[in-house]
N, CA, C and O atoms as a GROMACS GRO file, in nm:
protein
  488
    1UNK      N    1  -3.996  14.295   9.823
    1UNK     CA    2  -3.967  14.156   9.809
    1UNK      C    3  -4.084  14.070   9.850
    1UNK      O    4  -4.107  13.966   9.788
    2UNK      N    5  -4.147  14.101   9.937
    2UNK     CA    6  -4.281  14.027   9.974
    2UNK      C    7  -4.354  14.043   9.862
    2UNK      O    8  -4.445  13.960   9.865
    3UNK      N    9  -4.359  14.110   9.764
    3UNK     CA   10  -4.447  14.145   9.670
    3UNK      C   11  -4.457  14.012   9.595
    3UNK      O   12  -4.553  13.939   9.571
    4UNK      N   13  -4.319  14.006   9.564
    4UNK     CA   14  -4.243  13.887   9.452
    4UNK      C   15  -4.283  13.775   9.543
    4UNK      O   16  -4.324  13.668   9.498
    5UNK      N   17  -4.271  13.802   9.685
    5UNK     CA   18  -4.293  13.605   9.697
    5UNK      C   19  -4.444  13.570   9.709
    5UNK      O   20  -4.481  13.453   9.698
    6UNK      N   21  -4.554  13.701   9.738
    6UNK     CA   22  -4.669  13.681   9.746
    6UNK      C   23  -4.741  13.628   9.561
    6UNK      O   24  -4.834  13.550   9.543
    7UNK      N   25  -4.680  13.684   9.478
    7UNK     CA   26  -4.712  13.647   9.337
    7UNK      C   27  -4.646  13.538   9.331
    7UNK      O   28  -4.731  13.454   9.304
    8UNK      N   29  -4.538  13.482   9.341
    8UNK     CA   30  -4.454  13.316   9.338
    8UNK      C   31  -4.594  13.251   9.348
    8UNK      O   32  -4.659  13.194   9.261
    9UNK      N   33  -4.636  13.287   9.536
    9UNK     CA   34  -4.734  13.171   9.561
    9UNK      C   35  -4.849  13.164   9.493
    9UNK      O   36  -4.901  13.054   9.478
   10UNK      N   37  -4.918  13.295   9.432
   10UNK     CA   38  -5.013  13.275   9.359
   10UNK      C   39  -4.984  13.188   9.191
   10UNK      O   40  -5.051  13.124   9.110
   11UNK      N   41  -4.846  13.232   9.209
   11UNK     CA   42  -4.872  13.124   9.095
   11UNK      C   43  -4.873  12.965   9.071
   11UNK      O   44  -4.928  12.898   8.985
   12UNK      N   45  -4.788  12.930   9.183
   12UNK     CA   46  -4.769  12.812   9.247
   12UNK      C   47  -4.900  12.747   9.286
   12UNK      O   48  -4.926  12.632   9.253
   13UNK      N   49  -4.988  12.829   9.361
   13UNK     CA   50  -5.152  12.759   9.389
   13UNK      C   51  -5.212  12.811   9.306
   13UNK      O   52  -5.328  12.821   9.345
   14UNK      N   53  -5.196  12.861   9.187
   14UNK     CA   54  -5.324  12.942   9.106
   14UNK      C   55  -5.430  12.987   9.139
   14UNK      O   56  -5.539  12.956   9.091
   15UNK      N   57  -5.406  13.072   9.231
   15UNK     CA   58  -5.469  13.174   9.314
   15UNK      C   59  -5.480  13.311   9.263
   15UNK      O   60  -5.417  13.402   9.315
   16UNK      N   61  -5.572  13.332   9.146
   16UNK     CA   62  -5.623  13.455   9.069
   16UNK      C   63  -5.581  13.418   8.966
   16UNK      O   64  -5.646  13.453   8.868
   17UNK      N   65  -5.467  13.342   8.946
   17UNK     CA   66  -5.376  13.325   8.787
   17UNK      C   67  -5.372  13.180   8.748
   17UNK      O   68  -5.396  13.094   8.834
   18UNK      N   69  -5.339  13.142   8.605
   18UNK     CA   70  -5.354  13.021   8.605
   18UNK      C   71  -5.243  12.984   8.679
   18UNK      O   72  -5.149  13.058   8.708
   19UNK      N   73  -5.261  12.829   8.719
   19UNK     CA   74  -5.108  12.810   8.788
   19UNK      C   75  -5.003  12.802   8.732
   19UNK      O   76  -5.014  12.724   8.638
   20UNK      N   77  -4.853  12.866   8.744
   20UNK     CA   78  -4.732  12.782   8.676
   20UNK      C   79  -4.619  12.782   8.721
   20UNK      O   80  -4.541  12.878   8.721
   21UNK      N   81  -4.602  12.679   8.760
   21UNK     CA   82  -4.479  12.685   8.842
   21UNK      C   83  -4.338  12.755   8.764
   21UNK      O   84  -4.257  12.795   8.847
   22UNK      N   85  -4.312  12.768   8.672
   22UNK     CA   86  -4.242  12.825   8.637
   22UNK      C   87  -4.236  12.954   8.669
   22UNK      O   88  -4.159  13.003   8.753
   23UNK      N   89  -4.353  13.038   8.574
   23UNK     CA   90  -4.337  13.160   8.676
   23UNK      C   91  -4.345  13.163   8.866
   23UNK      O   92  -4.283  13.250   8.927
   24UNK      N   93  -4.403  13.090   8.918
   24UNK     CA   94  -4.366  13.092   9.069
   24UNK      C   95  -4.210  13.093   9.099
   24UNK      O   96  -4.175  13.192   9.162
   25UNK      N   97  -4.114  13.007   9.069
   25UNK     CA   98  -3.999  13.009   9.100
   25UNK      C   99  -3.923  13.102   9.001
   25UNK      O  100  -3.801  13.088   9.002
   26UNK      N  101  -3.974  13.194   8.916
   26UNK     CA  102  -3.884  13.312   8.858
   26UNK      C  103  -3.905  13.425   8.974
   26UNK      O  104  -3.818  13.496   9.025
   27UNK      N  105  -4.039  13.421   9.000
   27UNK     CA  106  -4.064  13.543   9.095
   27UNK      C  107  -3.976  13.481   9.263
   27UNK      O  108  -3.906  13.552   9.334
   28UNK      N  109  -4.004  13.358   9.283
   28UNK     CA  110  -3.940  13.343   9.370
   28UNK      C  111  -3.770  13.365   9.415
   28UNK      O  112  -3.730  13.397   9.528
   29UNK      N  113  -3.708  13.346   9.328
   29UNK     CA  114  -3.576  13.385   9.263
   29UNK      C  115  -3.585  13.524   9.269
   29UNK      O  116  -3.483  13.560   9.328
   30UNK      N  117  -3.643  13.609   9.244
   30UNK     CA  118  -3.636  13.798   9.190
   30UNK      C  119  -3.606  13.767   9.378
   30UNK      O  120  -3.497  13.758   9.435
   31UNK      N  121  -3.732  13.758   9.433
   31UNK     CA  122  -3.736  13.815   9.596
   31UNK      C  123  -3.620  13.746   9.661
   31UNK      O  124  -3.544  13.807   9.736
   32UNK      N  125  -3.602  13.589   9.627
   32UNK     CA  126  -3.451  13.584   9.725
   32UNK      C  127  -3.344  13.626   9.700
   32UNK      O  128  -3.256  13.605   9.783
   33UNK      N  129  -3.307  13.716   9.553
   33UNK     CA  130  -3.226  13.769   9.529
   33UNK      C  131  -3.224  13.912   9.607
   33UNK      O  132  -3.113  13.949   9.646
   34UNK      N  133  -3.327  13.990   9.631
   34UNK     CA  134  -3.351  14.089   9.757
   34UNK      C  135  -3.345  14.052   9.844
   34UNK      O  136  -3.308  14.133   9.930
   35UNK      N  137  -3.368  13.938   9.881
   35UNK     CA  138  -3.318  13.882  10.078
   35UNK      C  139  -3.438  13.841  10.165
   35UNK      O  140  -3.438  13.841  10.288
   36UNK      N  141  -3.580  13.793  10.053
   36UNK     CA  142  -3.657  13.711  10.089
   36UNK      C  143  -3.622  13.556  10.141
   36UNK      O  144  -3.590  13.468  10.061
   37UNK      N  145  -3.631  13.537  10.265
   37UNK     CA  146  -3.572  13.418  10.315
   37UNK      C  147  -3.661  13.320  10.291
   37UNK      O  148  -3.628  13.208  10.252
   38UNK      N  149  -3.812  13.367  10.318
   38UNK     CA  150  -3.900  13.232  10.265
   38UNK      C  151  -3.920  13.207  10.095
   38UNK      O  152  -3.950  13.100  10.042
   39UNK      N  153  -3.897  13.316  10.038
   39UNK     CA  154  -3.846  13.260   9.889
   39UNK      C  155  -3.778  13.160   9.850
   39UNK      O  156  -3.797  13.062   9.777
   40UNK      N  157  -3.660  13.220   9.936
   40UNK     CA  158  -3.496  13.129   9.914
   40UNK      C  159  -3.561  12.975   9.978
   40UNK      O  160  -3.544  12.869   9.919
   41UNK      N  161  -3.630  12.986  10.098
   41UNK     CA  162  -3.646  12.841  10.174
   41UNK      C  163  -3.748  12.762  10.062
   41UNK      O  164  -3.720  12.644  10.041
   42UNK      N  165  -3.862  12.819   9.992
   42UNK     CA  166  -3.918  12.776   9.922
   42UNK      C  167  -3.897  12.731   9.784
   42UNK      O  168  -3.978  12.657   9.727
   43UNK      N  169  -3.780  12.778   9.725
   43UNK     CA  170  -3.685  12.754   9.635
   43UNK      C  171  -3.637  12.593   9.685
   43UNK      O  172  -3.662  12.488   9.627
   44UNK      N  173  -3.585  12.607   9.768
   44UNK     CA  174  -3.502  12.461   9.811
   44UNK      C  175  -3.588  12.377   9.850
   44UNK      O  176  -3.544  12.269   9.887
   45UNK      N  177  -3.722  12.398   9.853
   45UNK     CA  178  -3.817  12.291   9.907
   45UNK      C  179  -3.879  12.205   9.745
   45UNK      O  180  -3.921  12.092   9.722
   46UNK      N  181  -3.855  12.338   9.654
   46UNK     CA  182  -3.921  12.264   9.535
   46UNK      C  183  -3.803  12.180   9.460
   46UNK      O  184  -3.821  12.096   9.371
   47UNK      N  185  -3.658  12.229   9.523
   47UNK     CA  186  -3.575  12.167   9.462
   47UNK      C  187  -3.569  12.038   9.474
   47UNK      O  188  -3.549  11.946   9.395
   48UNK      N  189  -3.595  12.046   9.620
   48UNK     CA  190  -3.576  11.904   9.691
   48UNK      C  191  -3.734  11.801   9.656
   48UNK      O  192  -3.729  11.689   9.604
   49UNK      N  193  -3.816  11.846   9.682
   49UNK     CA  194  -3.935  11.785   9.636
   49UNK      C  195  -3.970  11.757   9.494
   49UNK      O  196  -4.000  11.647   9.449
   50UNK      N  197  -3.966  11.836   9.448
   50UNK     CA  198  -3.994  11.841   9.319
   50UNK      C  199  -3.891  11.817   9.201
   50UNK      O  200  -3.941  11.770   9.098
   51UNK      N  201  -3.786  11.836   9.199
   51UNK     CA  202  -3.687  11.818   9.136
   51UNK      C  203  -3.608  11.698   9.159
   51UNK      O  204  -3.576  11.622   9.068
   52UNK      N  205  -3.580  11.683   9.275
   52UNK     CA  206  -3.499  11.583   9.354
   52UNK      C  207  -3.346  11.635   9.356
   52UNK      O  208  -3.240  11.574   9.365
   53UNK      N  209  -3.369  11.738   9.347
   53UNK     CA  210  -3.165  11.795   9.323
   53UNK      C  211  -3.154  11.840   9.487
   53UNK      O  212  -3.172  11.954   9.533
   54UNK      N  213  -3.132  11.760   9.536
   54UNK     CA  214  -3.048  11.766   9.693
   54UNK      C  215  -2.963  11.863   9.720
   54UNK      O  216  -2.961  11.941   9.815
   55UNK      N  217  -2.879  11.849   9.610
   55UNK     CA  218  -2.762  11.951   9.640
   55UNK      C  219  -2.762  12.112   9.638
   55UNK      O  220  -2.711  12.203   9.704
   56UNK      N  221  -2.864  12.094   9.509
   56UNK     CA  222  -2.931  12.274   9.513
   56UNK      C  223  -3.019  12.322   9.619
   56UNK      O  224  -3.012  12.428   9.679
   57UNK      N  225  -3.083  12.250   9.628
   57UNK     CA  226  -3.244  12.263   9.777
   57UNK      C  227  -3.100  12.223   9.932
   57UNK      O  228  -3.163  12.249  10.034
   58UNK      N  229  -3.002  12.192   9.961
   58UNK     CA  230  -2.868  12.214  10.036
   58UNK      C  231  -2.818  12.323  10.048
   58UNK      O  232  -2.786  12.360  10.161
   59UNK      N  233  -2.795  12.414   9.926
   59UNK     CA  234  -2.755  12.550   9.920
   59UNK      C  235  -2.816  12.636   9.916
   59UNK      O  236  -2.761  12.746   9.922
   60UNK      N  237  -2.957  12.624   9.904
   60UNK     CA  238  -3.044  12.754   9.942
   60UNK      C  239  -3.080  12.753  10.097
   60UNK      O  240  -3.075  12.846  10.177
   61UNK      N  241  -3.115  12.631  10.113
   61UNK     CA  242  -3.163  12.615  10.258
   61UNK      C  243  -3.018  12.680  10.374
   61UNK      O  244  -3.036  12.717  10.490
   62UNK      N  245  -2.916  12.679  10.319
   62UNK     CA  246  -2.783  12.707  10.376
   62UNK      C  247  -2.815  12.855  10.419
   62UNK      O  248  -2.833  12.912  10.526
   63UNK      N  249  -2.814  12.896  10.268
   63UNK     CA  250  -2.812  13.098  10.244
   63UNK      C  251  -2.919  13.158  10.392
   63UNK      O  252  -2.902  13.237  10.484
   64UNK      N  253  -3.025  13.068  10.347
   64UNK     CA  254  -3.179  13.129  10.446
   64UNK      C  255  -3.166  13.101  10.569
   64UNK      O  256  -3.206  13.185  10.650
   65UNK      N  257  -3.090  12.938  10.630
   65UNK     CA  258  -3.046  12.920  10.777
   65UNK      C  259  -2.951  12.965  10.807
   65UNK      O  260  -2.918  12.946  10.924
   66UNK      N  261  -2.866  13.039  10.725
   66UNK     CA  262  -2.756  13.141  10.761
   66UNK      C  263  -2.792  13.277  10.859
   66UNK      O  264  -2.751  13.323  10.965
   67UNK      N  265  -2.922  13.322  10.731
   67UNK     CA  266  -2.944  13.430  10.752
   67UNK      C  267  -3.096  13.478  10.854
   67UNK      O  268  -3.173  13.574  10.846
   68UNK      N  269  -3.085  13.349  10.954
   68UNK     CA  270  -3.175  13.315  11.050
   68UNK      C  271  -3.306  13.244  11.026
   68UNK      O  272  -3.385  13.221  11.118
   69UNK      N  273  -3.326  13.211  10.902
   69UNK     CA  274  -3.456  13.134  10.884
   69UNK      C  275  -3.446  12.956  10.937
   69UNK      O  276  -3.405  12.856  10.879
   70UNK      N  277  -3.502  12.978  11.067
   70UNK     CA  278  -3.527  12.846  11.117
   70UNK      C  279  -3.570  12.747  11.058
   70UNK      O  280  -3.503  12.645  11.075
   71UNK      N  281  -3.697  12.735  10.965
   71UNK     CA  282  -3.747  12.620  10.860
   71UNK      C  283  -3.642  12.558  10.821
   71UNK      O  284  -3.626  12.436  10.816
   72UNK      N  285  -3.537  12.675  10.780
   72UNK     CA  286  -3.429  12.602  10.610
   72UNK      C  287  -3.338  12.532  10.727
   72UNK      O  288  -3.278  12.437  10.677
   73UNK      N  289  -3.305  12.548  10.882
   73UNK     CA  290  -3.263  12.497  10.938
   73UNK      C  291  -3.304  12.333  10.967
   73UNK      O  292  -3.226  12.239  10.960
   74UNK      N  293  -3.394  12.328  10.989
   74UNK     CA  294  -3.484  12.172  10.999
   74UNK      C  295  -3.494  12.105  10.945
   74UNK      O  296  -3.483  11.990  10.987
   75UNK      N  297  -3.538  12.146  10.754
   75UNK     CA  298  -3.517  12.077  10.642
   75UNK      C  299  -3.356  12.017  10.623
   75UNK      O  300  -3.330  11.902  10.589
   76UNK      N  301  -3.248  12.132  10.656
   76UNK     CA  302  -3.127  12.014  10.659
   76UNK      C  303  -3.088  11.942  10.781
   76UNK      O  304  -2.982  11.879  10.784
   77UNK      N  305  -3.169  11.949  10.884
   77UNK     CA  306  -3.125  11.857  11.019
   77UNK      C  307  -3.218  11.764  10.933
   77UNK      O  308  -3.148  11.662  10.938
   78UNK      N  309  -3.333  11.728  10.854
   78UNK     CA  310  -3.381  11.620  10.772
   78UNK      C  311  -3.328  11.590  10.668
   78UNK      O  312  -3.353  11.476  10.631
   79UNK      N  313  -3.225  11.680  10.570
   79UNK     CA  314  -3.146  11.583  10.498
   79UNK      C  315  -3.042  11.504  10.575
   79UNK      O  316  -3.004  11.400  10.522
   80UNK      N  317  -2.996  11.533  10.678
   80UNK     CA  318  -2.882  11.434  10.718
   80UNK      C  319  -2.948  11.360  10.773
   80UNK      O  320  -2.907  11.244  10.769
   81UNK      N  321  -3.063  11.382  10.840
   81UNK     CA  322  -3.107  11.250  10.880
   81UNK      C  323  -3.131  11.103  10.751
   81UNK      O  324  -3.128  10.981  10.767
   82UNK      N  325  -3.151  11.186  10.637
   82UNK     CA  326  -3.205  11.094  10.567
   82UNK      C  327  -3.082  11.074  10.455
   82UNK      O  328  -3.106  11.048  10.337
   83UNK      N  329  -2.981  11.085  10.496
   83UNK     CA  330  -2.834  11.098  10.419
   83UNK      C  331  -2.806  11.200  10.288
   83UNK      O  332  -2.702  11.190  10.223
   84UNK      N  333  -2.882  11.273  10.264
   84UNK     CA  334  -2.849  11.391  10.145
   84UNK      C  335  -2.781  11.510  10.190
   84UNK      O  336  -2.777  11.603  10.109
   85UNK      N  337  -2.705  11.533  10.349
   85UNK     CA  338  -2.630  11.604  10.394
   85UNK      C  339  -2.543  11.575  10.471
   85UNK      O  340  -2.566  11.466  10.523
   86UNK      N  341  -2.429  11.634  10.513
   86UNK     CA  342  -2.327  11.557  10.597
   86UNK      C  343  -2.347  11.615  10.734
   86UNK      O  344  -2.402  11.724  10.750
   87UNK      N  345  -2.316  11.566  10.800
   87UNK     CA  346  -2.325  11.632  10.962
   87UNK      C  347  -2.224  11.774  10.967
   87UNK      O  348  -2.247  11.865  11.046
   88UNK      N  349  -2.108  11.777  10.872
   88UNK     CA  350  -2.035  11.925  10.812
   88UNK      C  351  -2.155  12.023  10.798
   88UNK      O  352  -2.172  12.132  10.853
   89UNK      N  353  -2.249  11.942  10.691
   89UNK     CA  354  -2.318  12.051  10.613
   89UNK      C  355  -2.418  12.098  10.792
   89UNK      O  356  -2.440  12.207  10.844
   90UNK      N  357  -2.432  12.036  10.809
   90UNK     CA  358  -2.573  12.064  10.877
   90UNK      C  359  -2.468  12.126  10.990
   90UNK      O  360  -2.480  12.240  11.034
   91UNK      N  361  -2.382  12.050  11.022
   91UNK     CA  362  -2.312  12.198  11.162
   91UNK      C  363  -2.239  12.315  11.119
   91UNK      O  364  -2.204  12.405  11.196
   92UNK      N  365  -2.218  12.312  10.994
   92UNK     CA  366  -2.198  12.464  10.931
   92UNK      C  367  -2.299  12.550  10.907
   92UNK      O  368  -2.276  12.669  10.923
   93UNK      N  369  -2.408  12.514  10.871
   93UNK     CA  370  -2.542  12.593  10.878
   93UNK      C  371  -2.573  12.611  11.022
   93UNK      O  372  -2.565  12.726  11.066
   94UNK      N  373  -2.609  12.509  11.106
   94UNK     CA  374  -2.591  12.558  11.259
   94UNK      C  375  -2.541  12.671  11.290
   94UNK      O  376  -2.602  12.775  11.316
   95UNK      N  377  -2.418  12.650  11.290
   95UNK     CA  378  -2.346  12.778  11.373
   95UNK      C  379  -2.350  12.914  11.290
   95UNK      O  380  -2.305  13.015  11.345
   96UNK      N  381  -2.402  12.921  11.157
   96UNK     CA  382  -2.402  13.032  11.070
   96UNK      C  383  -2.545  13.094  11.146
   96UNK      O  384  -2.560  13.207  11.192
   97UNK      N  385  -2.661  12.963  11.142
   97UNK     CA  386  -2.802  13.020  11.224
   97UNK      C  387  -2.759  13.075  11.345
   97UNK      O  388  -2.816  13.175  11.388
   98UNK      N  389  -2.670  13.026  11.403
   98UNK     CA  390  -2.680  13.078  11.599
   98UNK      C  391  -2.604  13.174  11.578
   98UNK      O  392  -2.603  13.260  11.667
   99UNK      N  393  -2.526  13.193  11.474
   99UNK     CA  394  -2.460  13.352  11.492
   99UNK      C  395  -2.531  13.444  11.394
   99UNK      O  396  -2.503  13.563  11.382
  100UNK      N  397  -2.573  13.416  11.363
  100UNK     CA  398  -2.736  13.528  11.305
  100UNK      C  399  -2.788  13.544  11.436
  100UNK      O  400  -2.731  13.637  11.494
  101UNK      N  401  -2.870  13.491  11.501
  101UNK     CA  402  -2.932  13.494  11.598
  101UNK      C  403  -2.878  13.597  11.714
  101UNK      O  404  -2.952  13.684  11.760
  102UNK      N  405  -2.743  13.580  11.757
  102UNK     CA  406  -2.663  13.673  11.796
  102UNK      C  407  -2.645  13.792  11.774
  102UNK      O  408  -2.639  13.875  11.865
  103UNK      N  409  -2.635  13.819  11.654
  103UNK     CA  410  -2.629  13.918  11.612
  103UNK      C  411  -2.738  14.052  11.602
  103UNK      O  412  -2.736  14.175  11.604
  104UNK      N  413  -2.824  13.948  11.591
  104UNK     CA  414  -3.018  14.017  11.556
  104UNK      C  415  -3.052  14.048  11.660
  104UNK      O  416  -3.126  14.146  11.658
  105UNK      N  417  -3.020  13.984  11.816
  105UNK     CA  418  -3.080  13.939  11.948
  105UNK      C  419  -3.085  14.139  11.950
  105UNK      O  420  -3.025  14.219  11.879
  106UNK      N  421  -3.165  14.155  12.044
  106UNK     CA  422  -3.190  14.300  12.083
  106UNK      C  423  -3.289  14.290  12.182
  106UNK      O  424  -3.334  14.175  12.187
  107UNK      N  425  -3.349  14.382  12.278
  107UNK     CA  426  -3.435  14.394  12.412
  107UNK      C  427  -3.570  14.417  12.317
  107UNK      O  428  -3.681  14.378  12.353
  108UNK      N  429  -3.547  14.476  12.206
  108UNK     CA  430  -3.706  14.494  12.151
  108UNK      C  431  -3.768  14.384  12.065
  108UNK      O  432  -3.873  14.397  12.003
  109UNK      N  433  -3.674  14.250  12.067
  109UNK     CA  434  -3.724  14.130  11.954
  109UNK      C  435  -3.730  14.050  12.112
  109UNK      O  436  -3.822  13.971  12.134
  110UNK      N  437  -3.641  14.072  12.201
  110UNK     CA  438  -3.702  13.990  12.318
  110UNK      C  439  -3.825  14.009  12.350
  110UNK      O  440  -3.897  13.911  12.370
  111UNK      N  441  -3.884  14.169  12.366
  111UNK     CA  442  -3.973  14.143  12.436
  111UNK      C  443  -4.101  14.156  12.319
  111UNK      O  444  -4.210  14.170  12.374
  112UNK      N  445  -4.106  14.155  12.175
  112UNK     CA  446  -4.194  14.130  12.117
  112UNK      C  447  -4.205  13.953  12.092
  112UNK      O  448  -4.311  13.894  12.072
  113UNK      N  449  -4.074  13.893  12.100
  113UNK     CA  450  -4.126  13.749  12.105
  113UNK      C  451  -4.201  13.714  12.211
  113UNK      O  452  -4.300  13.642  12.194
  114UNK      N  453  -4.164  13.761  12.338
  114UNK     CA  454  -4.265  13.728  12.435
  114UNK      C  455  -4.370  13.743  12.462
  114UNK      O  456  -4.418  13.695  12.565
  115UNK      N  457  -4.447  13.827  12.364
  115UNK     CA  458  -4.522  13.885  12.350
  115UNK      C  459  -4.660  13.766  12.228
  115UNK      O  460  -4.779  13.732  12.229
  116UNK      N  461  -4.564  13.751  12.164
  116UNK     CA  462  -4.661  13.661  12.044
  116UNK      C  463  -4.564  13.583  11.965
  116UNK      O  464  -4.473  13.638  11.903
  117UNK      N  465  -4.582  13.456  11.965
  117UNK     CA  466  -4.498  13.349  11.930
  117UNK      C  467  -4.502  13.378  11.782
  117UNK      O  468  -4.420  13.315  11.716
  118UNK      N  469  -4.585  13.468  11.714
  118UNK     CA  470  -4.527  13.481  11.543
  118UNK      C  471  -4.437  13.523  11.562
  118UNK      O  472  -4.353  13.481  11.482
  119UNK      N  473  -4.374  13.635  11.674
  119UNK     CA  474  -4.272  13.729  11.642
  119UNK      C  475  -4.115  13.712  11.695
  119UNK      O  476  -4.021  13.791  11.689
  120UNK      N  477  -4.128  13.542  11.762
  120UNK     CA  478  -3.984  13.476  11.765
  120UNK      C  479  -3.942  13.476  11.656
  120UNK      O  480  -4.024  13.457  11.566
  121UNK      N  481  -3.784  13.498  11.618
  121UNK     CA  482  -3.688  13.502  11.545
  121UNK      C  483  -3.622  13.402  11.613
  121UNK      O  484  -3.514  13.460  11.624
  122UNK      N  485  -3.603  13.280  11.674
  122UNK     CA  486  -3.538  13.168  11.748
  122UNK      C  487  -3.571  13.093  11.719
  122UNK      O  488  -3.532  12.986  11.765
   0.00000   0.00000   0.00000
């Protein structure tokens, strides 16, 4: 799945390839359909940016802050700030993130986060 989101971005910055966003978000789509979370988060960023469809770039960011990706968490504490989410949406993703988090928590992600701040999952 990293494969798929590392080609997304090359196509997205046209980095070896010409650029096209189209193919970027097909490949991006293949990997969050395997359980690439920064796919899925990057999906909802172009939705929201680029598209302006709130509601779709809402439901991906959901899937990925469900499934512990902190970013897709922030982006919807910024749609409600900016009214394109409800305080529902954003405390249902909440508590879906903190019980991911729960779940994942283990003595060997403790002590590799403490270790090097890439390797927080929090």
């Amino acid at each position: 799945m990293v494969v798929l989101y590392v080609i997304g971005m090359a196509y997205m910055d046209g980095d070896g390839v010409e650029k096209n966003i189209t193919k970027a978000i097909h490949y991006w789509e293949l990997a969050a359909i395997g359980g690439a979370l920064s796919s899925r988060y990057n999906i909802g960023l172009f939705e929201q940016q680029d598209k302006g469809n709130m509601d779709r770039a809402l439901k991906h960011y959901k899937i990925a802050a469900g499934c512990g990706f902190s970013e897709s968490l922030k982006q919807i504490q910024k749609l409600y700030a900016s009214g394109y989410a409800t305080k529902d949406d954003y405390m249902e993703a909440l508590r879906a993130h903190q019980s991911c988090l729960v779940k994942i928590k283990s003595h060997q992600r403790e002590k590799a986060a403490a270790s090097n701040a890439r390797h927080k999952y929090y």
